[in-house]
N, C-alpha and C positions, 0 to 999 in steps of 0.2 A: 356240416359234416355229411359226407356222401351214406346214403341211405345202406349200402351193402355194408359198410365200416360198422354201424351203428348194430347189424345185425351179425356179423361178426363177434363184434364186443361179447354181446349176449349170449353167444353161443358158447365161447370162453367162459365166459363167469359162470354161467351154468351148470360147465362140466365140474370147476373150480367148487359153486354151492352145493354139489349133488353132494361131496365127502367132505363138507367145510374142516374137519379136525384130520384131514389126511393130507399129507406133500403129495405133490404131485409133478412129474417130471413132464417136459415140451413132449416126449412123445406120448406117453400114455396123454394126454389131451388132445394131438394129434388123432389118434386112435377114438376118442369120445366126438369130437366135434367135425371132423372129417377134414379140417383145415391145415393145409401145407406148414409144416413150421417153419418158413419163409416169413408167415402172416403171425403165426401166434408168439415165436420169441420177441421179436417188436413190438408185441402188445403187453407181455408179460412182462418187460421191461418200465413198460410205461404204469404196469401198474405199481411194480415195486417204486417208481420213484414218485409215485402218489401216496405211498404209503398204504395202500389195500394188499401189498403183500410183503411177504417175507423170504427170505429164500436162503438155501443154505447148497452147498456142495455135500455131495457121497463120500464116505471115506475113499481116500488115496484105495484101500481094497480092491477096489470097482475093479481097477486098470486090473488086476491079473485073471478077471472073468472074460479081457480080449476086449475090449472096449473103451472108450474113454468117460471120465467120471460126468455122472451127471447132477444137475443142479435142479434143486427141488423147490419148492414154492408153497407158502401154505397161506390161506390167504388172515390176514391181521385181524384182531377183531374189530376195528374202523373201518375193515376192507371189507368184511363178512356184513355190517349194515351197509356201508355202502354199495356193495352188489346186491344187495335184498332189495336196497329200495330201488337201481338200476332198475332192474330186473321189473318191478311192479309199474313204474312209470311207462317203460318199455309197452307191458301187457295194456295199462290204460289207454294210452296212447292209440295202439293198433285197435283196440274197442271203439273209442270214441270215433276214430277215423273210418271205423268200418259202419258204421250207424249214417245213415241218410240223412242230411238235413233237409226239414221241412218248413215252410213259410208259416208265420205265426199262424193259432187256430187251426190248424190243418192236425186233423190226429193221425194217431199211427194206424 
């Protein structure tokens, strides 16, 4: 998986963990993560069919505010641990990888 995807992810689930008990719609995530909703409804999709999220439409209401309705997203609670632990893997990872390796007996 191409390294910018992987950081993408993260930056979605992110915005997703920052209000875990709140929907959230493609743009207001847009607006959180700076990412074109080109990239985030294809991810969001992918996560609802992993089962990390749920998602629901706006009341039919919406359309007479001049708009079309939108579709909100909350994430599951299997999808709430699984983007915690994403999420910590993600941080360990970029740690470990930022740490120099040294040849045995050699201190830091």
């Amino acid at each position: 998986m191409p390294e910018g995807f992987a950081v993408t992810n993260q930056r979605v689930l992110a915005a997703l963990i920052a209000h875990p008990l709140r929907a959230h719609h493609g743009a207001e995530i847009r607006i959180e993560t700076g990412l074109p909703l080109r990239v985030i409804y294809p991810m969001l999709a992918r996560l609802e069919a992993l089962h990390w999220l749920d998602s629901d439409w706006e009341p039919t209401s919406s359309r007479a505010r001049g708009r079309p309705r939108r579709r909100y997203y909350r994430l599951s609670t299997w999808g709430l641990a699984m983007a915690r632990g994403s999420l910590a893997s993600a941080r360990s990872a970029r740690t470990v990888s930022g740490r120099r390796l040294r040849p045995a007996g050699e201190s830091a």
